[in-house]
N, C-alpha and C positions, 0 to 999 in steps of 0.2 A: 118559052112564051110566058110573059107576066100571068100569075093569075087572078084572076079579081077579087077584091074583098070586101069586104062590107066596110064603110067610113062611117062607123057612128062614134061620137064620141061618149055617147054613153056606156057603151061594149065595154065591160071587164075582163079579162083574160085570170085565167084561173089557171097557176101551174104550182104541182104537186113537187117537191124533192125530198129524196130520201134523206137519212139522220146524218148521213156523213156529210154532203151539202148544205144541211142545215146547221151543225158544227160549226164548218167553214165557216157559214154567211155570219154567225153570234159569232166569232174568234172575231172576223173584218169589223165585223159593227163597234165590238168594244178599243179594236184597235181606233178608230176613224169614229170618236164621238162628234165629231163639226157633221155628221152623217145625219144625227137624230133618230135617224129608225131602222132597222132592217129596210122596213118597205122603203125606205127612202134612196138606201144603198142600195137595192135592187135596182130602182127605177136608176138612179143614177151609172149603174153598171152597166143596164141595157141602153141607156142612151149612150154611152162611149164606145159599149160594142157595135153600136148600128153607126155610128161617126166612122169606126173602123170598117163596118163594112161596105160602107154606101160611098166613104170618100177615103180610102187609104191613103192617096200622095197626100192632101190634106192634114191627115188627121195624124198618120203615125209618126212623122218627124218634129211633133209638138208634145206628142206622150214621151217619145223619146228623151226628147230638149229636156221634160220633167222632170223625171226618172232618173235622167244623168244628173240635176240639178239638187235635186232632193238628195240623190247620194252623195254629193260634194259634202253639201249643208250636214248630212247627217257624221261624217266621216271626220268631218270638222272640230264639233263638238266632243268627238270621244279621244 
């Protein structure tokens, strides 16, 4: 059963992660400057996770299509 939630969009959500995630997220960020900011890669992370999990036939054979694409491209170059 859904459960209800408060729709405000004023609501911030506050989430804590430890030093090893936080690593991570500064490693991503420096890799993916077109990012602008941590917070920006975050929000952007959780929006393709929630694409991923609200619509998977959708969403995953387009990340996929990417990811083989990028690799071409990248593979290319060296």
């Amino acid at each position: 059963m859904a459960r209800q939630l408060q729709d405000d969009p004023f609501h911030t959500i506050s989430v804590s992660i430890d030093t090893e995630l936080l690593a991570r997220l500064n490693t991503a960020a420096r890799l993916l400057p077109e990012s602008g900011s941590r917070s920006q890669l975050v929000r952007d992370l959780l929006n393709l996770s929630l694409d991923i999990l609200l619509d998977p036939v959708g969403t995953l054979p387009a990340v996929v299509a990417k990811i083989k694409e990028q690799y071409a491209a990248d593979t290319e170059t060296r």
